[in-house]
N, C-alpha and C positions, 0 to 999 in steps of 0.2 A: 504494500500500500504506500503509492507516492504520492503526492501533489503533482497536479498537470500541468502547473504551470512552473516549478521552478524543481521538480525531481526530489524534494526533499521529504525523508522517511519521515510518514505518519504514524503518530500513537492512535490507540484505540480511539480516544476520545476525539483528536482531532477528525479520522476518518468517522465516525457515528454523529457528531453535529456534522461534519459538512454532508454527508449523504442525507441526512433527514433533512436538513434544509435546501438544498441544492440539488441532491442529485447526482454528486460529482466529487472525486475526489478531489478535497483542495487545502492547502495547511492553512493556520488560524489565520494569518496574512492575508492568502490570496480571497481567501471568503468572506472576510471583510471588505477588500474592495470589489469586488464581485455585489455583494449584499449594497453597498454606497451604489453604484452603480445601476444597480434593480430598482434604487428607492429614488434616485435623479430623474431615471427616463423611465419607469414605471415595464423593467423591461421583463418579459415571462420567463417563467424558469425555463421553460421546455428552449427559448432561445437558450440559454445558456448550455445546456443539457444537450443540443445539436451544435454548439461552437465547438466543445471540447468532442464530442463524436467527432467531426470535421476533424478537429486539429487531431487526434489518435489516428485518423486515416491518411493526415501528412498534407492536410491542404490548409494553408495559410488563408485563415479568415479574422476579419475584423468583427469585433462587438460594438453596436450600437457606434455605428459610423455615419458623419453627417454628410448628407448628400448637398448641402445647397439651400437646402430647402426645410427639412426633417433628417431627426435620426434613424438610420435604418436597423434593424435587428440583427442582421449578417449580413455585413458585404465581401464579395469577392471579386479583389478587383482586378487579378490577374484576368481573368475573365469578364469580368463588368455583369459581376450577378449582383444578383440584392436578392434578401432573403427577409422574408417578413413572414411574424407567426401570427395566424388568426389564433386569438386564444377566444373568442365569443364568435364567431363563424357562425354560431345556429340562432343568433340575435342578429343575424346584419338586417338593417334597412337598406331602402335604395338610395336613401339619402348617403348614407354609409358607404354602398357601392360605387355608387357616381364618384365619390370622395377618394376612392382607391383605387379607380379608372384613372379620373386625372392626374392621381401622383405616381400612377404607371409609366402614363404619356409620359410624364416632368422626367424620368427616370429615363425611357426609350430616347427621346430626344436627346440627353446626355448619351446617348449609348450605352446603355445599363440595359439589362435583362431583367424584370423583376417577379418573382415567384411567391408563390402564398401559401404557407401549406400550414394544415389543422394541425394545433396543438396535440390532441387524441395521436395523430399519427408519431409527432416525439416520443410524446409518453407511453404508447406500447410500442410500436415499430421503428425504433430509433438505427437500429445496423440499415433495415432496407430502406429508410428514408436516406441516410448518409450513400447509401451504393447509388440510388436514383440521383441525388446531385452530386456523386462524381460524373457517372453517365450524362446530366446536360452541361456538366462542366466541358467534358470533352466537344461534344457537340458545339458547344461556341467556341472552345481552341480552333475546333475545324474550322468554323466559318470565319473568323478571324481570321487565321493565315488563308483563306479563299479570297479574302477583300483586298 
């Protein structure tokens, strides 16, 4: 048991608070600012819980990165992804919808990619959810070196 962000041996206790709070292995340090971080931009667990997935599968992603405009959940900007978690998905309105059409557009226009994927899907299916966005990660390598 390490911390994921700096490789340093975990005691029981630090590993059993950050897994119940997080989700993730992290020493008292990183889960603190991880936690400041949650409470700034109001960001979901299951983002954090798919950054460190990502990063164990070797892809360099950013937390809660500003586009311009807004903070995004995960970017990837080797590729120009953006990764945004619905964590209310089954409450959207259309008012809501329209609102995250056009900060798509804002995003596409930048040349960003922008993806939305259910909370639910983190939180059980987190290995195929990370396999799925390496898979469209390659797919915009491709198109990239096409352009």
């Amino acid at each position: 048991m390490t911390c994921l962000e700096c490789n340093k041996e975990l005691g029981y206790l630090d590993h059993k608070n950050a897994m119940e709070s997080l989700g993730v292995e992290l020493c008292e340090k990183h889960q603190a600012r991880i936690e400041k971080l949650i409470e700034k931009n109001n960001t979901p667990l299951e983002a954090i819980q798919l950054y460190y997935g990502l990063k164990e599968a070797g892809v360099s992603a950013m937390l809660e990165w500003w586009d311009g405009k807004k903070s995004i959940d995960i970017a990837i900007s080797r590729v120009k992804l953006n990764i945004e978690i619905d964590s209310q998905y089954d409450k959207l309105s259309h008012e809501q919808a329209i609102n995250d059409l056009e900060e798509d557009m804002h995003s596409f226009k930048n040349g960003f990619t922008t993806i939305r994927i259910p909370h639910v899907l983190i939180r059980y299916y987190l290995k195929e959810t990370v396999n799925n966005i390496i898979g469209i990660m390659e797919g915009l390598k491709a198109n990239i070196k096409a352009i």
